[in-house]
C-alpha positions as CSV (number, residue, x, y, z in Angstrom):
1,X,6.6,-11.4,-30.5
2,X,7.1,-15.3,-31.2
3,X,6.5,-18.4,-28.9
4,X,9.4,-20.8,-29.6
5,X,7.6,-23.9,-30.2
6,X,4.2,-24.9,-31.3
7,X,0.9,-25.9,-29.7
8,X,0.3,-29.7,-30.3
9,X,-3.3,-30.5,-31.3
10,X,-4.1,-31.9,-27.8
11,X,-2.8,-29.1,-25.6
12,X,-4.8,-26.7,-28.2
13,X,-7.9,-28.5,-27.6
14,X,-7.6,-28.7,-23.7
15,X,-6.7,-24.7,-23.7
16,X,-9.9,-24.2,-25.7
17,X,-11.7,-26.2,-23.3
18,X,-10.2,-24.2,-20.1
19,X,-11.1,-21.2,-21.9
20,X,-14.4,-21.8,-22.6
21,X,-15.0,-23.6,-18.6
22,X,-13.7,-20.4,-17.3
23,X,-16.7,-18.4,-18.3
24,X,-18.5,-18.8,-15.5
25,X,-16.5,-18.6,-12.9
26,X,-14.6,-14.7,-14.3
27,X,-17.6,-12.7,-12.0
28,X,-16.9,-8.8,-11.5
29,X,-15.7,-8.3,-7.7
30,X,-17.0,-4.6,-8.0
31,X,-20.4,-5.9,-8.6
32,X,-20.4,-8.3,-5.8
33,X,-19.6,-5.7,-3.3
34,X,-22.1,-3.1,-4.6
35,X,-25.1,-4.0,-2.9
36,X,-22.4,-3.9,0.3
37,X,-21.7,-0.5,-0.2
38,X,-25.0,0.5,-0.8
39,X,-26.1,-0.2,2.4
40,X,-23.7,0.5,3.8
41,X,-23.9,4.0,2.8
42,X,-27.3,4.3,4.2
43,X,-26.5,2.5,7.7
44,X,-28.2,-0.5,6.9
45,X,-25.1,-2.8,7.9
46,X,-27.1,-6.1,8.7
47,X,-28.5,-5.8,4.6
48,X,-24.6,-5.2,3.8
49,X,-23.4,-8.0,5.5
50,X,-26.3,-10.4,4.0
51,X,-25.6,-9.2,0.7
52,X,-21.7,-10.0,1.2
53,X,-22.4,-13.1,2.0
54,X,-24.9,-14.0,-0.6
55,X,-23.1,-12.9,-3.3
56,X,-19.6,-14.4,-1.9
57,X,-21.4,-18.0,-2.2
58,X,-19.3,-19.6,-4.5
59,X,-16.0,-18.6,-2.2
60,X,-17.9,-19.9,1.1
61,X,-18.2,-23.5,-0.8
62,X,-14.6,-23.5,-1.9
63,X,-13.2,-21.7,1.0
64,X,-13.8,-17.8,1.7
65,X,-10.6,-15.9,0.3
66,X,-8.6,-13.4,1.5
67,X,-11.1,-10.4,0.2
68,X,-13.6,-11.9,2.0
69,X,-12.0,-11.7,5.1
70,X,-10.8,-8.3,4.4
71,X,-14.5,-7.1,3.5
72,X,-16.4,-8.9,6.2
73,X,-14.1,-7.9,8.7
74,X,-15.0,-3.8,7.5
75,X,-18.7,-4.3,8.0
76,X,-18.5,-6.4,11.5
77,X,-16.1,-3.5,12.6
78,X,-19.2,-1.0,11.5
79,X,-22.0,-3.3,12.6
80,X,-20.0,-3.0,16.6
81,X,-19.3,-6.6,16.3
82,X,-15.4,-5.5,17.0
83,X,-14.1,-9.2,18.3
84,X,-15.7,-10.4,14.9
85,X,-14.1,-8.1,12.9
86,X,-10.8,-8.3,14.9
87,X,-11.1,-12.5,13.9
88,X,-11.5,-11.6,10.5
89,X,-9.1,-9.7,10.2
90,X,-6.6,-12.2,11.7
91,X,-8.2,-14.4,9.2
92,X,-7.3,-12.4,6.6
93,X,-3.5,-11.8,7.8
94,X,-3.2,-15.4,8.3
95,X,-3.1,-15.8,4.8
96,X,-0.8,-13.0,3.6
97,X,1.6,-13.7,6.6
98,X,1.8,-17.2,4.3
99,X,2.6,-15.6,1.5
100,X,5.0,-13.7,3.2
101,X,6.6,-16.8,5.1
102,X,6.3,-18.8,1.9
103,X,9.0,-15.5,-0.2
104,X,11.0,-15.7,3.4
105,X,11.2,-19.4,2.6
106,X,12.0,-19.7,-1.1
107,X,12.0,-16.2,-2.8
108,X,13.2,-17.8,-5.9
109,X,10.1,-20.0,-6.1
110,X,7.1,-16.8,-5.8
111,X,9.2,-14.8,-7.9
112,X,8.9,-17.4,-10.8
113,X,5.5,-16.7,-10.8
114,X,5.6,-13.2,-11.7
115,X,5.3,-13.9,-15.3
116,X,3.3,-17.2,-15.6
117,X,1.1,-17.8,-18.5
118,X,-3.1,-18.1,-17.1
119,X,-6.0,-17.8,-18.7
120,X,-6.0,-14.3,-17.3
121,X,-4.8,-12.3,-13.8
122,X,-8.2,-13.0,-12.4
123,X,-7.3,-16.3,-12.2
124,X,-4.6,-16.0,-10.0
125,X,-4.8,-16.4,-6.3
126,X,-5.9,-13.0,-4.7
127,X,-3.1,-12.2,-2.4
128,X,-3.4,-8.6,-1.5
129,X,-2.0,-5.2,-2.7
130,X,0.7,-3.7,-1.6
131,X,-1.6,-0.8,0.6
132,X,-4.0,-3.5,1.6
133,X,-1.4,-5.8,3.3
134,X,-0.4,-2.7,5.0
135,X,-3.6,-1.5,6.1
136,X,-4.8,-4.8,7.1
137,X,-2.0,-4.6,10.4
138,X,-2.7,-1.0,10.6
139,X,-6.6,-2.0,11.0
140,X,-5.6,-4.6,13.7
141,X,-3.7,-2.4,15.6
142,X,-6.6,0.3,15.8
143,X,-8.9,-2.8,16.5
144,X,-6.5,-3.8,19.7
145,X,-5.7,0.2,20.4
146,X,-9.8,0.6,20.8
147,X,-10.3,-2.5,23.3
148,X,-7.5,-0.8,25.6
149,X,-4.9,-3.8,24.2
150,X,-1.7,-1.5,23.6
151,X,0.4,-4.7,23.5
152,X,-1.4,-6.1,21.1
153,X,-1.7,-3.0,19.1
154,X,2.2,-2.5,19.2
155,X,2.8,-6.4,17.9
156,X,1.1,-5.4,14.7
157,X,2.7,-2.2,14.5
158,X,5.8,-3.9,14.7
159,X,4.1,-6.2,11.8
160,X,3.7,-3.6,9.9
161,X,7.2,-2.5,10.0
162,X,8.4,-5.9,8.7
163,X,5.6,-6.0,6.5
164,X,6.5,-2.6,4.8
165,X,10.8,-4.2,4.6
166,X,9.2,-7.4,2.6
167,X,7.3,-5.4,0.2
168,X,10.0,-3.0,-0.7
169,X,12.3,-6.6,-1.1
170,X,9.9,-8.2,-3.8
171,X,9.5,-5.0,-5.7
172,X,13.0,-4.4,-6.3
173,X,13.5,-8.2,-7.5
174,X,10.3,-7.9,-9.8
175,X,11.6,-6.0,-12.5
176,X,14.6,-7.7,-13.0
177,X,12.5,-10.8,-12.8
178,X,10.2,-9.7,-15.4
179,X,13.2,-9.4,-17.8
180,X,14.3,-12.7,-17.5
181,X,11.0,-13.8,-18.0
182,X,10.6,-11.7,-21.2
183,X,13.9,-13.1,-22.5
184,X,13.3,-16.4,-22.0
185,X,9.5,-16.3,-23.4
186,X,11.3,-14.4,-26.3
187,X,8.4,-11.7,-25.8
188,X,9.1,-8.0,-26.1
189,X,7.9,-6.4,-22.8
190,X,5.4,-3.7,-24.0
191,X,4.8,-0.3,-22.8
192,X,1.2,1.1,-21.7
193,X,2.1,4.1,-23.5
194,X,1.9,1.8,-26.8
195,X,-1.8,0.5,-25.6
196,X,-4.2,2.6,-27.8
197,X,-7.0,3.5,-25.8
198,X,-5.3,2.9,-22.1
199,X,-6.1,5.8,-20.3
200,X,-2.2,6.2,-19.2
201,X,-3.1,10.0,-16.9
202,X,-5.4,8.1,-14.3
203,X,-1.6,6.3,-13.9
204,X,0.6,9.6,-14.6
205,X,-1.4,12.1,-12.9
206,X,0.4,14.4,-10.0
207,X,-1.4,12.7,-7.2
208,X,0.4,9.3,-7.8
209,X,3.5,10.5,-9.3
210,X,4.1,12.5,-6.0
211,X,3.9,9.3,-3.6
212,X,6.9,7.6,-2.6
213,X,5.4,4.1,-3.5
214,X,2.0,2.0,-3.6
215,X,2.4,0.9,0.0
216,X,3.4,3.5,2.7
217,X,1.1,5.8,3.9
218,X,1.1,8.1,6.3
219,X,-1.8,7.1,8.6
220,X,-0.2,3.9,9.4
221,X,3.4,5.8,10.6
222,X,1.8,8.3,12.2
223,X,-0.7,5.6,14.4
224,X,2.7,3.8,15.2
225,X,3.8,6.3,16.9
226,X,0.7,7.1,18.8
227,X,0.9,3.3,19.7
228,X,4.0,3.7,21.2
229,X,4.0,7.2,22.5
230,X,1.1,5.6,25.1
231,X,2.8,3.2,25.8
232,X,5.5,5.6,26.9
233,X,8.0,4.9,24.5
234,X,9.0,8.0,22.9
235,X,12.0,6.9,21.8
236,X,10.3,4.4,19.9
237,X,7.1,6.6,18.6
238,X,9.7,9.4,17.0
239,X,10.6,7.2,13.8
240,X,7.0,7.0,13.5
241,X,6.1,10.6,13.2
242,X,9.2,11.2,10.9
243,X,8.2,8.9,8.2
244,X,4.8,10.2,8.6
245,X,6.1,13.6,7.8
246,X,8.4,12.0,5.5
247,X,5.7,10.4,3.6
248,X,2.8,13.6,3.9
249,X,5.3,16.7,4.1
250,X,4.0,19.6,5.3
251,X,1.3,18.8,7.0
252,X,1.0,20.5,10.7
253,X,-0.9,17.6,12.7
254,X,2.2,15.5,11.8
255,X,5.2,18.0,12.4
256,X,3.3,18.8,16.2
257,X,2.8,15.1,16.4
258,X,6.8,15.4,16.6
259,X,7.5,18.4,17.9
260,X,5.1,18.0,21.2
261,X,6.2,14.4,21.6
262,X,8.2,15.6,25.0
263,X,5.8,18.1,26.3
264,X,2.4,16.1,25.6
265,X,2.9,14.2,28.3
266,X,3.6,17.0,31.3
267,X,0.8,19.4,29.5
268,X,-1.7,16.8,30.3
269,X,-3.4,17.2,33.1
270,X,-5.1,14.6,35.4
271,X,-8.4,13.0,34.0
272,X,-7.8,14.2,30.7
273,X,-6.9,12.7,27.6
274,X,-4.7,13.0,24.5
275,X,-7.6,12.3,21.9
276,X,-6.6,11.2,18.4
277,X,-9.7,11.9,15.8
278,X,-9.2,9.2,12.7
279,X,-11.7,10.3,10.6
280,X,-12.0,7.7,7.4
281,X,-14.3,9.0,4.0
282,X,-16.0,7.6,1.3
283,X,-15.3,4.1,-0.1
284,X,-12.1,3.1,-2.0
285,X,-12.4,3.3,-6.1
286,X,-13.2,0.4,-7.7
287,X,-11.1,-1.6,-10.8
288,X,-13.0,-2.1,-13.9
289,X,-12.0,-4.1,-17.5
290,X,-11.3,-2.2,-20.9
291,X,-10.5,-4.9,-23.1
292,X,-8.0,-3.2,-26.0
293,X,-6.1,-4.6,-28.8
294,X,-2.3,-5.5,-28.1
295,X,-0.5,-5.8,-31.4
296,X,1.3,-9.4,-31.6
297,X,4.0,-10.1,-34.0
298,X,3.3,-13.4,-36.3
299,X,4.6,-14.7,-39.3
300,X,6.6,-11.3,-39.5
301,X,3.1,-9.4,-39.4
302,X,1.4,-7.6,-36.9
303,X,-1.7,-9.1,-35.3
304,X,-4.4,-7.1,-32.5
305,X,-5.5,-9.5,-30.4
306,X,-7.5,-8.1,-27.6
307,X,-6.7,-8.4,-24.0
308,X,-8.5,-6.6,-21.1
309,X,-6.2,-4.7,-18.7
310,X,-7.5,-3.0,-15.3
311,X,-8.6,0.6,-15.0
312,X,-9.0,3.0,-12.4
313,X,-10.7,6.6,-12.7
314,X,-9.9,8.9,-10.0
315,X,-13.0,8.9,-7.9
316,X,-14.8,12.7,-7.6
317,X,-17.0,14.4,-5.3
318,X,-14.9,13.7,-2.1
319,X,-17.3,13.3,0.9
320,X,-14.6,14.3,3.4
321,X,-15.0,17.1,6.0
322,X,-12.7,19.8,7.3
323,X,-13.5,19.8,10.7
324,X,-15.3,18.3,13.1
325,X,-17.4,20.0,16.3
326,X,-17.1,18.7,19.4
327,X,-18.8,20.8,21.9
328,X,-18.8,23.5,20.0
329,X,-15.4,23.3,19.7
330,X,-14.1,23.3,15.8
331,X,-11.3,20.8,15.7
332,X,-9.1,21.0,12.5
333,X,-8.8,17.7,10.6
334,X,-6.6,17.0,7.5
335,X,-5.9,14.4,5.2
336,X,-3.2,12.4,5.4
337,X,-3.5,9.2,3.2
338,X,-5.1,9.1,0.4
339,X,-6.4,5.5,-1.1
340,X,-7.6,6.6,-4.2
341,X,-4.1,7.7,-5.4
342,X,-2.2,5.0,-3.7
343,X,-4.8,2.3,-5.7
344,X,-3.7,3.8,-8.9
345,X,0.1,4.3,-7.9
346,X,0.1,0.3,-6.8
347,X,-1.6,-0.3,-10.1
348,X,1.0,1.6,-12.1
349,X,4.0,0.0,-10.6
350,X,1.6,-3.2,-10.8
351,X,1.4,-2.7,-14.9
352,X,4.6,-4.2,-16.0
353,X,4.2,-7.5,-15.3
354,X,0.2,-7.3,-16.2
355,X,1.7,-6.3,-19.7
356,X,4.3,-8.7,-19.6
357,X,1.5,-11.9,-18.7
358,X,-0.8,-10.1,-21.3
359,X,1.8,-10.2,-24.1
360,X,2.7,-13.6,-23.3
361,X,-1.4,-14.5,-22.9
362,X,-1.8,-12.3,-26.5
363,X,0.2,-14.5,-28.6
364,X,-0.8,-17.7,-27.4
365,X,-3.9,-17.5,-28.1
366,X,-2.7,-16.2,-31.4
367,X,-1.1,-19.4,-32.5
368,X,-3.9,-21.0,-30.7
369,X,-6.4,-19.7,-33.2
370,X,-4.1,-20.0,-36.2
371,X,-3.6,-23.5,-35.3
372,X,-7.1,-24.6,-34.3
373,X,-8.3,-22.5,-37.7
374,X,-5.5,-25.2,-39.8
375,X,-7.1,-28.1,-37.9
376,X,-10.1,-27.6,-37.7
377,X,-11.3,-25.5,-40.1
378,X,-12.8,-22.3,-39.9
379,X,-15.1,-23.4,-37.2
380,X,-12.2,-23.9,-35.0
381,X,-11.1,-21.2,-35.0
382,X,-14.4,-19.3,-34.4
383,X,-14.5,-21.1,-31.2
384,X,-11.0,-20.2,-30.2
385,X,-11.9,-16.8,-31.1
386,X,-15.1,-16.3,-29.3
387,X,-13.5,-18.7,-26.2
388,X,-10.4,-16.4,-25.9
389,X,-12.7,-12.7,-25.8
390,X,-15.3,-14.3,-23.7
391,X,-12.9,-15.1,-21.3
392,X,-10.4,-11.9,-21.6
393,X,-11.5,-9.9,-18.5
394,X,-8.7,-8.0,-15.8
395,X,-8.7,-8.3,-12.5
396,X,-10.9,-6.0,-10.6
397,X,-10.1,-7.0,-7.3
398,X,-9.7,-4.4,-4.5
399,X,-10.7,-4.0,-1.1
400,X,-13.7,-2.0,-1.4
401,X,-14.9,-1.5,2.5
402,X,-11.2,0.8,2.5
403,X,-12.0,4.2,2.5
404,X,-10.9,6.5,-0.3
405,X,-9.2,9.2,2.5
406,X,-8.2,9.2,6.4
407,X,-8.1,12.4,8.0
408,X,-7.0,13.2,11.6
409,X,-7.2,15.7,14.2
410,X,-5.8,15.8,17.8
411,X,-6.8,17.4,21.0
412,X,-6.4,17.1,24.7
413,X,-9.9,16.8,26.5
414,X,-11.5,16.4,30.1
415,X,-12.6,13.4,30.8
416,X,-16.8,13.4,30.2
417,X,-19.6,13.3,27.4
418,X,-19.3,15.2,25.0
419,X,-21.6,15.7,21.7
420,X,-19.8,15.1,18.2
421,X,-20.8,17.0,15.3
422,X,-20.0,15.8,12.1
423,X,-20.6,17.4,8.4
424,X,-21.0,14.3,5.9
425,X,-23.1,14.7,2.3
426,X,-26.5,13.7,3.5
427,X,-26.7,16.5,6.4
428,X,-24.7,17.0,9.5
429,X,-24.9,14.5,12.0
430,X,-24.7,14.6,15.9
431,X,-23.0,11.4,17.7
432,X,-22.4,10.8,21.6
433,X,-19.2,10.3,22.1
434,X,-17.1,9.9,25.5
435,X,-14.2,9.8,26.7
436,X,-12.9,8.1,29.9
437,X,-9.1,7.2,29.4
438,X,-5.8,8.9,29.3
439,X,-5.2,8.4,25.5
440,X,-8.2,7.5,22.9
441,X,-8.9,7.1,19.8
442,X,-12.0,7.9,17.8
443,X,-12.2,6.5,14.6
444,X,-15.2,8.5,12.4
445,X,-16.5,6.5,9.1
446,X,-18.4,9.6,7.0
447,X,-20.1,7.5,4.4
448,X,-22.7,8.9,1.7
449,X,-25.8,8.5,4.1
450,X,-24.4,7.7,7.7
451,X,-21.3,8.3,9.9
452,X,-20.2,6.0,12.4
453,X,-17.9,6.4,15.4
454,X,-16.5,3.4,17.3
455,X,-16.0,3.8,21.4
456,X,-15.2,1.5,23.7
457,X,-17.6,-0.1,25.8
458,X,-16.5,-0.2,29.1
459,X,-19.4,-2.7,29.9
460,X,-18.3,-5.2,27.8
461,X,-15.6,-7.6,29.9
462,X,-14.1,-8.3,26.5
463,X,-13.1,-4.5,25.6
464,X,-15.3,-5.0,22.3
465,X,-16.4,-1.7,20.9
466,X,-19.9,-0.3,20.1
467,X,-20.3,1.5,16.8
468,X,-22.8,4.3,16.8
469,X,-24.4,4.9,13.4
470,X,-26.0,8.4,13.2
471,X,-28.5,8.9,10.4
472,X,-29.3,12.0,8.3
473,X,-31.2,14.5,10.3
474,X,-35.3,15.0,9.9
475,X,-36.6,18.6,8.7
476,X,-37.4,18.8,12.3
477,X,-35.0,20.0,14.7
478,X,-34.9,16.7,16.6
479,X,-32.3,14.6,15.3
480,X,-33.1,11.1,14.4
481,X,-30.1,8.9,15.5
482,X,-29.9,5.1,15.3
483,X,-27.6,3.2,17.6
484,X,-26.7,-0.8,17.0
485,X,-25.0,-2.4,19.9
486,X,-23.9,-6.0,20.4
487,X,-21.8,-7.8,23.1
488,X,-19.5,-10.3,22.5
């Protein structure tokens, strides 16, 4: 690899200088949102949110990013602050839907960024992978779906759609971008394969190869046409439950999703309801930083200068049930997206240009240190050196709050109260669940010490939800349930 022309003296200087001012700013995203999750876990939402927020300081005085949004709007939703989560949310599409209008408004322009030289990834604006922009409309419809607001619920299905067409559109200009950019940088475009150390099965292994891409899944498709099929448009919710099939083959809650889409409707009877379980496990895997050597070509010689690239392990010990009990009734539940595989199938079709940006990044700081170690002496380069690994970290940013699996299950019940019985890690838990209208949706969060399950309040004028978090049972039979309510 060569860079065509060299650093001058002052541009060396200043990049050893945004090196070394970068240090403090490179913090680990994962470690932020631990002490989120942790209480989260254990149904302590108010500690989760406080711990968001303190250790999200540095955005809230600059601005609160995207992730933010993204993660806020997870524990409000759990916390039954469902109008504050709903915001959030918005928020946080606000800012991809500019991203998106900004690509509808000069493709040429974002896609010259593909390959720009930065101190690292981490420094780039956050804007969302693939799965997450998805799931952020998909989120927002379920938010509007469990406030009775179909309409709204269909306008981001239908965003979702369009969301889905935009995605597929920059990926298919990427590579061809990232070429050009390796031409014109005169920079071989390495392989992962070639990366000594890179753990290249976590990318390769059958639950990622098998997906159809890093951004469809299943859930959303199949929630579409839920969406529409109560809002009587069959016509509409069929497409839906094809690419849901399409996209999770073989899977019998999606093929009857279709193949009952014209009898649902006269098999149910009066005050009943066509009950959709979404039940959501575990917490999405997390990025971390391996920082490896990337051989650089100078002076005709091979040089391993070491750049950090993103990681992630498949996640084990899947907290997700099979069924779920309601009334003593087993309903059947199975998985039909799976974030854990789709993190590491974005990453993988992310890897390119992170190897094209790292090659680049590799051998400028190559020359960098050469030239700092000619004009400065040894003790320049030292600096340059220790500057340039210091500062190498990936970017670990992910939406945490996500789960790593949504499951569903569907069943046609009487209106009433019912009793909802839930296996989760810590112990089975019992939650109160009714139902009152003629098509509902109950989303379950099973999390390591809790589960939640959002209804509708029908006391609330707003339509907000209330979120009831059931904690693990006692040794005695009487089970010890917490419930947190709030009213817009």
């Amino acid at each position: 690899m060569t860079i065509p022309s060299r650093l001058s003296t002052t541009a060396t200087l200043l990049l050893a200088a945004g090196l070394l001012s970068g240090c403090g700013t490179l913090s680990s995203h994962n470690s932020r949102l631990q002490g989120s999750l942790n209480a989260a876990n254990q149904g302590q939402i108010d500690t989760a949110i406080a711990s968001l927020e303190s250790n999200s300081s540095g955005l809230l005085s600059s601005g609160k990013d995207l992730l933010y949004y993204m993660e806020i709007g997870q524990l409000q939703q759990l916390k039954n602050d469902i109008p504050a989560s709903t915001a959030s949310w918005q928020q946080a599409d606000q800012q991809i839907r500019a991203w998106e209008d900004e690509y509808r408004a000069n493709a040429g322009k974002v896609m010259g960024q593909v390959g720009s030289v930065l101190l690292n990834d981490k420094t780039r604006r956050y804007e969302g992978t693939d799965y997450e922009k998805v799931m952020l409309s998909t989120y927002l419809a379920l938010n509007h779906a469990l406030g009775g607001k179909l309409d709204l619920a269909r306008v981001e299905i239908k965003k979702t759609h369009e969301r889905e067409a935009l995605i597929k559109d920059f990926r298919d200009k990427e590579y061809a971008k990232l070429e050009d950019e390796a031409k014109a940088k005169n920079v071989s475009q390495p392989s992962i394969q070639n990366i000594k150390g890179y753990p290249v099965e976590t990318l390769d292994a059958p639950d990622v190869l098998k997906l159809k891409n890093g951004y469809q899944n299943a859930f959303s498709h199949y929630l579409a046409g839920y969406v529409y099929e109560a809002n009587r448009e069959p016509s509409l919710a069929a497409p839906g439950y094809r690419q849901a099939i399409e996209l999770r083959p073989s899977t019998p809650v999606l093929e009857e999703g279709l193949r009952g889409l014209d009898s649902r409707a006269r098999r149910l009877k009066a005050k009943a309801s066509d009950v959709l379980f979404v039940v959501s496990s575990g917490s999405a895997p997390a990025r971390r930083s391996v920082t490896l050597p990337l051989p650089v070509t100078m002076g005709g010689g091979l040089v391993l200068t070491p750049i950090s690239f993103p990681v992630i392990g498949k996640t084990s010990g899947n907290i997700a049930p099979r069924q779920i009990v309601v009334n003593g009734r087993n309903i059947a539940i199975s998985p039909i997206a799976d974030f854990d595989a789709m993190s590491r199938r974005t990453l993988r079709d992310d890897m390119p240009g992170i190897l094209l940006r790292s090659a680049i990044r590799a051998t400028v700081k190559s020359v960098l240190q050469k030239e700092m170690n000619d004009k400065a002496g040894p003790l320049g380069g030292l600096l340059t050196s220790v500057a340039a690994v210091v500062t190498e970290q990936a970017d670990d940013r992910m939406w945490r709050t996500l789960p790593e699996q949504i499951a569903i299950g569907r069943q046609m019940l009487a209106y009433g109260q019912y009793t909802l019985t839930v296996e989760t890690p810590s112990g089975t838990k019992q939650l109160p669940l009714r139902i009152d209208q003629r098509h509902t949706i109950v989303p379950i969060r099973v999390m390591a010490g809790s589960a939640y399950l959002a209804q509708s309040d029908p006391a609330s004028p707003t339509g907000a939800s209330k979120i009831i978090e059931a904690q693990a049972e006692e040794p005695a039979p009487t089970l010890t349930a917490k419930r947190a309510r709030k009213r817009s």
